[in-house]
N, C-alpha and C positions, 0 to 999 in steps of 0.2 A: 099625578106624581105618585110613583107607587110609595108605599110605606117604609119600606127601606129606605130610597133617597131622601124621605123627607124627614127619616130619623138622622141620616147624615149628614142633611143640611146644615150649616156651623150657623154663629149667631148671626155674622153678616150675610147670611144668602149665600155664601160660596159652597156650593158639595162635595163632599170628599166622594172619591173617586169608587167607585163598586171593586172594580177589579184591578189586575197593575196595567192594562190596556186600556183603559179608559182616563184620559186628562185630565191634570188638578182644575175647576174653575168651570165644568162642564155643567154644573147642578143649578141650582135659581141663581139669577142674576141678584148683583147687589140693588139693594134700596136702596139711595141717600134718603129717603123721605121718613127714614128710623134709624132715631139715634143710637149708635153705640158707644159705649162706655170709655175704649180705649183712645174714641176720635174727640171726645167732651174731654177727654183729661186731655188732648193733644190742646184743645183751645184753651184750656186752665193755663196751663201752659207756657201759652203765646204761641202755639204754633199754628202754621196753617195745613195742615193735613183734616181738616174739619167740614163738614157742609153744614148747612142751614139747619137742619135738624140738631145738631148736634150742637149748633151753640146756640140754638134756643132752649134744651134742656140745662146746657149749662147757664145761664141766665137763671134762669128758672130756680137752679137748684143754691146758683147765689145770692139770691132773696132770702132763701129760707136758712143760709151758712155762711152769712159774709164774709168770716177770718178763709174760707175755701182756698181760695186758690195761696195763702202765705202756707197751710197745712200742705198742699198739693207740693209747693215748689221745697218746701223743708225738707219734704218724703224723697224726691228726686235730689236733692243735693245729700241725702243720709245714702239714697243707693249707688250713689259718685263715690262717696267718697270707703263704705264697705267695699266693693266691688277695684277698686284702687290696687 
């Protein structure tokens, strides 16, 4: 992978595209086997947009933050109701 793509690479593995000829999604495939941050909040949640990785960090990180997920659902009901 030259250095270019792999500074392009986003956090999930997808590549942004070199030129305007070249296809969004063409770069490293996704991992599900690393969590990302936006799929861990999806399971805080309750949603299923999540894999295995993802809600085992989030586990993980509700050990160490029990109230987590009442702050998580507070945040998303504060950006319902701003966004209104």
């Amino acid at each position: 992978m030259s250095r270019v793509r792999a500074a392009r690479a986003g956090w999930q593995g997808v590549g942004m595209p070199l030129d305007e000829d070249e296809p969004l999604g063409t770069g490293v495939p996704l991992d599900t086997n690393v969590p990302h941050i936006a799929r861990v909040y999806d399971y805080w949640l309750g949603g299923k947009d999540n894999f295995a990785a993802d809600r085992e960090l989030g586990e993980r990180t509700l050990e160490a933050y029990p109230n987590l997920v009442f702050s998580v659902r507070a945040n998303r009901a504060f950006l319902a109701r701003a966004a209104a």
